[in-house]
N, C-alpha and C positions, 0 to 999 in steps of 0.2 A: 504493500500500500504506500504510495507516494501522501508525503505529509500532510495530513489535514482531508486527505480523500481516500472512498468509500467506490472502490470500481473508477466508472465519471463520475461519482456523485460527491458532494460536501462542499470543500473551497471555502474562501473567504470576500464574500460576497457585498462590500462594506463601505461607507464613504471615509475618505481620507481621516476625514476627526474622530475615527470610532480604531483606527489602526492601530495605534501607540497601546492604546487599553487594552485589544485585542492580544499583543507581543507582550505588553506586559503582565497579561493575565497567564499567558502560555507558557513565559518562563519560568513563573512563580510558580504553575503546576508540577511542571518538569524537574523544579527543585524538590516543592515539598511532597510530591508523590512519593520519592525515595529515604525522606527524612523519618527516620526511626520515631523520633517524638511527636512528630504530626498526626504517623499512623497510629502511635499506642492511645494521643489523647482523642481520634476519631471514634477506634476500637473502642475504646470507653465512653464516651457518646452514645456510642451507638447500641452498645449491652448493658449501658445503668442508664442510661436517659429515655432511650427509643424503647428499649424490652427487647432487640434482638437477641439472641436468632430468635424469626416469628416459628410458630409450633408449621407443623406438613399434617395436617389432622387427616385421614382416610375418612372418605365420606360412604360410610356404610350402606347407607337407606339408598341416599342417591344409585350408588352401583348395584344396588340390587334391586330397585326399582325400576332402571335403566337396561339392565342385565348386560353384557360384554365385559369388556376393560374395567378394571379397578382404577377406583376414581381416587386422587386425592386432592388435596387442597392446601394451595401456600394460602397462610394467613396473615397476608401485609397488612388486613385491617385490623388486626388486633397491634401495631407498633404505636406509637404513642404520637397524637392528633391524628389516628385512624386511617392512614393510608402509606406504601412506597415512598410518599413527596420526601420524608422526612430522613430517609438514607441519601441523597440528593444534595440536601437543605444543610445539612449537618456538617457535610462537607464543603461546600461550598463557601457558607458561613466561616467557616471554620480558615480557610483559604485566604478570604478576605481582612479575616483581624490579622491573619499574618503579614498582609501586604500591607496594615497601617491603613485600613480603609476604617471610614467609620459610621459607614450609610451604607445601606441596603435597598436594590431595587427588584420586584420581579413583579411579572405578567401571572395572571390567574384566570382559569376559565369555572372550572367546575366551584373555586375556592380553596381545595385542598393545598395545593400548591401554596396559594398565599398564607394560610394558616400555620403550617411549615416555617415557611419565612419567618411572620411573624413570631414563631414560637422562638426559633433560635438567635434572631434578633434581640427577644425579651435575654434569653437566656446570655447572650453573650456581648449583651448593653450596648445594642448599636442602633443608632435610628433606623426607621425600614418605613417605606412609603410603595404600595401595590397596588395595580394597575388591571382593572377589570374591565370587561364591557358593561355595559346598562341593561343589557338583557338578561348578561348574568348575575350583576348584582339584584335583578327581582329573581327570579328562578333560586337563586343560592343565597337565601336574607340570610338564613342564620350564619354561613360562612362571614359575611361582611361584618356581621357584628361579631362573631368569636375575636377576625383579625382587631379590627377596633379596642375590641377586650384587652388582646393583646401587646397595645401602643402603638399597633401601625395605624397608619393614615392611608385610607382607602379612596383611589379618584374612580371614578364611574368615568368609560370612557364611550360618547359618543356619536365618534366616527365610523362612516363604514355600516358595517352588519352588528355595530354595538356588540358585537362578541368576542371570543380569543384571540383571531389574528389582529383583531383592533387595538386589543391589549398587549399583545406584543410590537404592534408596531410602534406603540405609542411607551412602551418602557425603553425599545431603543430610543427613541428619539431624545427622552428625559436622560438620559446615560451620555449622550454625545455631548448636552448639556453641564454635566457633572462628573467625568470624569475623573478628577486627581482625588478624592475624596470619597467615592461611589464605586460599587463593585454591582452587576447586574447577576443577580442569582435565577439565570435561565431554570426553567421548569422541566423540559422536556431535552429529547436525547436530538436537536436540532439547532438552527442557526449557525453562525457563522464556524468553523472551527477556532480554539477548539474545543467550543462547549461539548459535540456532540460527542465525542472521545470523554471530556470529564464528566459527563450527569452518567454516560454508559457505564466507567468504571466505579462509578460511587453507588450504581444503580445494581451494577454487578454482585455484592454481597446478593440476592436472591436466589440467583443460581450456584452459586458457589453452595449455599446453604442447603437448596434441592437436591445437588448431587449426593452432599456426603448424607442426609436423612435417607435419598433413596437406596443407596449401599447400604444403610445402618436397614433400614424398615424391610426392603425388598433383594436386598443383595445383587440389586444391578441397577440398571437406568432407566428412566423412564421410557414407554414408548413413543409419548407424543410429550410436550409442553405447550399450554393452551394459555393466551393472553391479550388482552384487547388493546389495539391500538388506535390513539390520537396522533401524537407527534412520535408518541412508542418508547417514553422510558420505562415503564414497568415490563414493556416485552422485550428491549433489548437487555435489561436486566436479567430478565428471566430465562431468557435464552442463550446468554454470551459463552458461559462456562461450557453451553452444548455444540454449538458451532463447530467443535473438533470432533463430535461426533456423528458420524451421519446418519447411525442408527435410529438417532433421536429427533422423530419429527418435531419441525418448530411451526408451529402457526398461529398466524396474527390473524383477533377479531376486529373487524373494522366497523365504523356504523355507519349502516344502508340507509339509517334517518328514516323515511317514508319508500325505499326502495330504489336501488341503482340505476332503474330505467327513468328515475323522476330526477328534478334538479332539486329534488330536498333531497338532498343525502353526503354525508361526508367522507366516502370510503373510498378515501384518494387511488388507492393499486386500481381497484375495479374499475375507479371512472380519470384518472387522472393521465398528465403527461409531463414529459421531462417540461421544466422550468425552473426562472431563478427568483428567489423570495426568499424576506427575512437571511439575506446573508449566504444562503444557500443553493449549490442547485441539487434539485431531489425532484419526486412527482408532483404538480400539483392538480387540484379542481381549478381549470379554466374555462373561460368561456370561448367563442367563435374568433374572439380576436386576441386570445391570449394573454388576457386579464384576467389575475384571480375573482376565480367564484364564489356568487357566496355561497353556503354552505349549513345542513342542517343534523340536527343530530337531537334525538329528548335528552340525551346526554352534556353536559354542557363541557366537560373534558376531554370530549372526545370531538364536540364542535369544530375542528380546524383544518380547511382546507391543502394540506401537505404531510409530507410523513419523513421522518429525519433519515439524511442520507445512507448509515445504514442499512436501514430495515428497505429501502431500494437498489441496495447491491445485494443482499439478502435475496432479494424477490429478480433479480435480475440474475444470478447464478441458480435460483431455484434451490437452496439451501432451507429459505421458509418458505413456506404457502400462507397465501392472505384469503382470506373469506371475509363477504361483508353479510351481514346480520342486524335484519329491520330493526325499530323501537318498538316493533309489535313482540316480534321473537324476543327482545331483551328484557321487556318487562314481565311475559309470561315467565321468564329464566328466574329475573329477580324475587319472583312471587311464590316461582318452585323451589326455591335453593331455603327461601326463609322458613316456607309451610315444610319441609322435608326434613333438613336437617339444623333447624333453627339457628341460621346466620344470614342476617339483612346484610345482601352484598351492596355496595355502591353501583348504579344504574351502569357505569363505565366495567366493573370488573364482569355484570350481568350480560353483557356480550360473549363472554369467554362462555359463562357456562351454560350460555345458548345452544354455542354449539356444540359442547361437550356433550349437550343432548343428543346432539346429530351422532356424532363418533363413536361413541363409547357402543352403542349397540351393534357397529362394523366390525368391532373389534374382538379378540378373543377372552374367554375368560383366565389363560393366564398373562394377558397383557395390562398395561397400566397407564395412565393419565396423568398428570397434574396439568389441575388450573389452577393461576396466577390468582389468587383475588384481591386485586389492587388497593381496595381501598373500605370503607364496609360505610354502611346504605342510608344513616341515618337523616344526611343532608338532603335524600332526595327523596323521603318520604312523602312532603306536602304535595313537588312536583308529580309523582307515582296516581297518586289517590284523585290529582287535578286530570291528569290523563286515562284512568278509570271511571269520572264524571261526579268524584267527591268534592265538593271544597272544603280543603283545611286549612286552614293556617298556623303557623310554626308558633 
């Protein structure tokens, strides 16, 4: 892999004022990735503060209501603020007080992500200011007010489709403003390099923790690893460690929103094409003349028009396979997973185990599964029950 790129795909895709930050962010990875005390005070981060390693719980009812493959289940949403964002956040964070930054900036769609921020912000006394759309600040209220809770300052942004690529365009834009004092803690495993390299490997503890559980629990490797993708750090997370293996299927759920044949849908591999955005070139949703699309999803993390260069060199050596999976199929998943084996997934990780529904019955009874469950469901519960024809409010 030539530096910074993923096949053709990744690069640095960037205006002149955003460069310096960009090299400077790079070298400081490059140092403190190898720094024995970075890593020990990560590692502990990440096993007394987050609750890593999360439990591989086997979902019993599931697999034998499904009948095939043994199912199990990473449990990202039991880490602490409930989802992946925070093996990410922790390090990134973490990165930043070492460069003598003393401000925090990042983009959120679903919330999780900026909750994260905000968490480790509080925790490691830095100002943190987070950048949403306005469609998802209604959709995810209680997200905005946790962050809030937490000291960050939340802007509602709306430009655009009011949703996540609006918020990330709009966190770079505040970053090229604030540079020497500012560190942008990207969310996802995309944009310019070399975020998509740093969120992968901070994202990585998932799989690293899948394999050695599945040698401990089942004495080999998984068959398949099942994980939904927006921009895809919890799948490249949970797939990285298996990439040397080819035994081990990888496949990303993507969200078909209202279905791939409509233009409400976010399920970039399915509907998308090579182009450059946010820093990067990867696939995206475009339109007739090549301008990003906008883009739908009941998910609001999953809401985003591209998918990080990775998971497109990935999908272009046919290493993973991508499937997209309506909001109809994701909420039946998320209604089966809760009534089954009593665990309210997050609407985003409910893609996965959509389609695990699909698989696991192809499959033999001594083969096996994991799905990824990125993050756990409580923030979308109002939205779930508004989409069933309830009103609640939070």
């Amino acid at each position: 892999m030539k530096k910074g790129r993923f096949g053709i795909h990744g690069g640095q895709y960037i205006p002149e004022t955003l460069m310096n930050a960009v090299i400077e962010l790079e070298e400081a990875y490059e140092r403190y990735k190898k720094d024995p005390d970075f890593n020990r005070e990560l590692t502990e981060l990440l096993n007394e503060y987050a609750g890593r390693p999360s439990r591989l719980y086997y979902a019993r009812r599931m697999s034998e209501d499904l009948g095939g493959a043994r199912i199990y289940l990473k449990r990202e949403d039991l880490n602490h603020t409930g989802a992946h964002k925070i093996n990410n956040v922790l390090g990134q964070v973490l990165l930043a007080k070492k460069m003598g930054k003393t401000r925090v900036i990042a983009e959120t769609g679903a919330g999780q992500h900026g909750v994260a921020t905000a968490t480790a912000a509080a925790l490691m006394d830095m100002e943190c200011e987070v950048y949403m759309g306005k469609v998802d600040t209604e959709r995810q209220a209680l997200n905005v007010y946790r962050m809030r809770l937490l000291g960050a300052k939340v802007h509602a942004v709306t430009s655009g489709t009011a949703t996540l690529k609006d918020a990330v365009s709009e966190t770079m834009r505040e970053w090229t403003n604030r540079i020497e004092d500012t560190h942008y803690v990207l969310g996802s495993c995309m944009g310019p390099h070399p975020f998509p390299t740093i969120v992968r490997d901070f994202q990585s503890v998932i799989s690293k923790e899948i394999k050695a559980q599945m040698l401990e629990k089942e004495g080999r490797l998984p068959d398949a690893v099942l994980a939904c993708v927006g921009g895809g750090s919890n799948a490249i997370g949970a797939f990285y460690h298996f990439i040397e293996h080819p035994e081990v299927r990888l496949i990303g759920c993507e969200a078909a929103g209202r279905g791939i044949h409509t233009a409400e849908t976010a399920a970039t591999i399915a509907t998308g094409r090579l182009g450059i955005f946010h820093g990067m070139k990867s696939y995206f949703c475009q339109d007739d003349f090549g301008q990003i699309a906008p883009v739908y999803s009941i998910s609001a993390g999953l809401d985003y028009p591209g998918i990080g260069p990775e998971h497109a060199d990935l999908y272009d050596t046919g290493r993973a396979e991508y499937v997209a999976v309506t909001d109809d199929e994701a909420v039946e998943a998320f209604e089966y997973l809760s009534r089954l084996e009593g665990i309210i997934p997050a609407i985003e990780s409910a893609h996965a185990v959509a389609y695990a529904r699909k698989l696991a019955p192809t499959m033999r009874g001594d083969q096996t599964i994991v799905v990824n469950i990125s993050g756990r469901g409580d923030k979308d519960c109002a939205a779930i029950a508004r989409y069933r024809g309830e009103d609640i409010h939070e």
